[in-house]
Every structure is written in C-alpha cells, then in structure tokens.
C-alpha positions as CSV (number, residue, x, y, z in Angstrom):
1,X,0.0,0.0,0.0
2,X,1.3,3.2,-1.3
3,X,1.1,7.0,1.0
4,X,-1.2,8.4,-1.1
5,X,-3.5,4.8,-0.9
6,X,-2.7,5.0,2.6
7,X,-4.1,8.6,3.3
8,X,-7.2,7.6,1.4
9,X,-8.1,4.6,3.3
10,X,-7.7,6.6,6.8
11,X,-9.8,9.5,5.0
12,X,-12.2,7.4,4.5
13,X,-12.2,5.5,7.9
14,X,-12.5,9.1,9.6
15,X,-15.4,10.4,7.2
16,X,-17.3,7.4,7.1
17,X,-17.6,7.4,11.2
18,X,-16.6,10.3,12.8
19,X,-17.9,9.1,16.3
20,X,-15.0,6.5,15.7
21,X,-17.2,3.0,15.2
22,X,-14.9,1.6,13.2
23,X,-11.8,2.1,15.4
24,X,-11.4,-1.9,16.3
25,X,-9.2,-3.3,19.3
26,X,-7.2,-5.9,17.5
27,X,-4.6,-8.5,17.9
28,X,-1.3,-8.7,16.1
29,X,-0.8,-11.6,14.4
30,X,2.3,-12.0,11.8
31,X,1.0,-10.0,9.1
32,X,-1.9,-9.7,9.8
33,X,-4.3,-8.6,12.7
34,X,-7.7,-10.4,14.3
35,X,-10.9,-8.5,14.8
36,X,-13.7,-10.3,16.7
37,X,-13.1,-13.1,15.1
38,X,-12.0,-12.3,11.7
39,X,-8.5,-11.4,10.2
40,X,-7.6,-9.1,7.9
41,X,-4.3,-7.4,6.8
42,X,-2.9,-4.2,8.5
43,X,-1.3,-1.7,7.2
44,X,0.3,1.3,9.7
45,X,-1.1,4.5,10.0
46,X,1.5,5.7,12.4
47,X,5.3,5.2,13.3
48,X,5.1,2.1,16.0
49,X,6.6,-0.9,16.6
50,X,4.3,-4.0,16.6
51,X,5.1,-7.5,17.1
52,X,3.0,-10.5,17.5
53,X,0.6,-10.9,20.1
54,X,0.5,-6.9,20.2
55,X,-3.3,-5.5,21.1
56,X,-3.6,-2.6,18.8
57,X,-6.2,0.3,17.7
58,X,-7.4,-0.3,14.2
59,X,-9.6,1.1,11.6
60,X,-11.3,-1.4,9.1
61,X,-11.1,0.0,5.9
62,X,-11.9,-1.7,2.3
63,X,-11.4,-5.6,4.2
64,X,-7.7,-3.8,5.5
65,X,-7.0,-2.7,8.8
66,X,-5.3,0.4,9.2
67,X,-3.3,0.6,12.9
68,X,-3.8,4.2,14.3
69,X,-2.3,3.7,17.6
70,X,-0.9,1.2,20.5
C-alpha cells in the first residue's frame, strides 16, 4: 500500500464514522491482525513498533485494517 492509498483509506475511515465505530481493538498476528473473530491485513497509520501478540487500535477500511495507535 502506497502513502497516497494510505491517506485515502484513513480518510475514509474518519469520514465514514466520525464518532469512531470503526476504530477496532485488535490483535497482532504476523501479518496480519484479528478483529472479533476475523482477520484481515494491517497496514500502519503511524510510526510504531508491533510485534505478534500486540493489542492494537485499528480502523477497518476496504477488508484492511489500518493501525492508528498502541
């Protein structure tokens, strides 16, 4: 995922729900992190360090997470 693709999914996750709905507690998992129950892959948002097993804050965007925060 590019910057510009980047910027447009977390547009989108912040127009779409501005009361922050979508904003997910999720679980690192390789490449990928888990949602209630389902998986998708993540893409970072912001300049952190994740590793497996992490509990992050992610937007679901398009079937992709987006990580916004720790």
């Amino acid at each position: 995922m590019g910057v510009e693709s980047l910027c447009s999914a977390v547009a989108n996750a912040v127009r779409r729900d501005s009361d922050q709905d979508n904003i997910k507690h999720a679980k690192v998992s390789g490449s990928i992190v888990q949602v209630a129950g389902r998986s998708y892959p993540y893409t970072m948002a912001v300049d952190i360090s994740v590793a497996d097993g992490d509990w992050v804050y992610a937007a679901i965007v398009n079937n992709r997470a987006v990580v916004v925060g720790k």
